[in-house]
N, C-alpha and C positions, 0 to 999 in steps of 0.2 A: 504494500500500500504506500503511493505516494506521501510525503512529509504533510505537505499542505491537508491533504485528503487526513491522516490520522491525527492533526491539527484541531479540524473539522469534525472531525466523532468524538474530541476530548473535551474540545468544548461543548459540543451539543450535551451531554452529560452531566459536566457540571452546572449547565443552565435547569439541569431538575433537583439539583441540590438544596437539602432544607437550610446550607450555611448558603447567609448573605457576602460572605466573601467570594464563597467561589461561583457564585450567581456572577457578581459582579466582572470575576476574571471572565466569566463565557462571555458576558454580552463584551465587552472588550476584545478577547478572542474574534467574535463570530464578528463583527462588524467587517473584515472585512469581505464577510461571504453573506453580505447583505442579498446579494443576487442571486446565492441558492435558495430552492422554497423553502426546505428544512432549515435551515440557519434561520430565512425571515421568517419564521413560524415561533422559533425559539427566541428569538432578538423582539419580537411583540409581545411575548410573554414577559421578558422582560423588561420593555419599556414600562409596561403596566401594571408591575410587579407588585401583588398586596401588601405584602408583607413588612419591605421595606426601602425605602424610599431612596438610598443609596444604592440601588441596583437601576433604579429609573432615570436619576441623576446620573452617573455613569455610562449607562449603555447609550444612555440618550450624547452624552457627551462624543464617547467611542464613535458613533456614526456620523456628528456632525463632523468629526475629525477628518470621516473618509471620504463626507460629501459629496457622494457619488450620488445617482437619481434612484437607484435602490436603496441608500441609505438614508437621505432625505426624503422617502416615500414612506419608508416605517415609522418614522417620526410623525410623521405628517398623519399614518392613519392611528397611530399612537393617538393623539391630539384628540382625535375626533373619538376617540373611547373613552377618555380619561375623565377621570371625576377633576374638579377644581382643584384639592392635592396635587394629585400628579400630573395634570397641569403645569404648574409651578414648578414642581420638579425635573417636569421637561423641559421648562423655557431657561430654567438655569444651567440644565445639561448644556442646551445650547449653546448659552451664552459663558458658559466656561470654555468650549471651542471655540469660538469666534474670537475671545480675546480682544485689546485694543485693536488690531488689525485688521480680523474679518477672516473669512475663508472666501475665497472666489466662489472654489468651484460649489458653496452652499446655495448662494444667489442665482449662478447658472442653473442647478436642479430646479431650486422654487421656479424660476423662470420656465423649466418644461413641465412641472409639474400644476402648474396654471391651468394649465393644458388637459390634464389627467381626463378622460374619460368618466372616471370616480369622483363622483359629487362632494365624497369625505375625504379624499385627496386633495380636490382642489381648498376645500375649506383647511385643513389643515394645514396644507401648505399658506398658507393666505395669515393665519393663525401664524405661524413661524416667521412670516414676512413684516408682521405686524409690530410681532416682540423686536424684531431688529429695528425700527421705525423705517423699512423699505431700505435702510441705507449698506444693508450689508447681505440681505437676502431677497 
């Protein structure tokens, strides 16, 4: 089995773990296999995570880091499930990636994900665009 490939099954694992630590390492882990289904299956599980709120904050962090249009899409439909908690906890995910300087390629995504076919994509996305005041996503 390829590195990256048992990368991918070690993380999916630990994302069912009853410790909020090693939740935390998967959705980090798996962020950058935003664009597998099983990964985005488990990286939603964790944006929304009941339990505790440092695994929402992080994962959500981890994807904006990768900014790719499948990781700004979990995010995005993240947003659109979330109670006002994890809400909050998502926008500060965010906004611990983006940092003083921004990510480009976050703003790029929002930008095709305006677009989304999916009503709670585009609204969350729009939600993401919002918290940055348009100026960085």
């Amino acid at each position: 089995m390829p590195e990256r490939m048992r990368g991918l099954e070690g993380a999916l694992a630990e994302a069912l773990s009853p410790s909020w630590r090693q939740r935390v390492r998967a959705g980090r882990g798996l962020a950058a296999f935003a664009d597998v289904p099983e990964a985005a299956e488990a990286l939603l599980g964790l944006l929304l995570d009941v339990e505790d709120t440092a695994v929402t904050r992080q994962t959500a962090e981890a994807l904006a880091r990768v900014g790719s249009v499948a990781a700004i899409r979990l995010i995005a439909l993240a947003v659109a499930g979330a109670d006002a908690n994890q809400a909050d906890w998502l926008q500060t995910g965010v906004y611990d990636a983006l940092g003083p300087d921004g990510v480009p390629d976050v703003a790029a995504a929002c930008g095709k994900l305006a677009r989304d076919p999916e009503e709670v994509v585009r609204r969350g996305a729009a939600d993401i665009s919002a918290w940055t005041d348009g100026t960085r996503c």
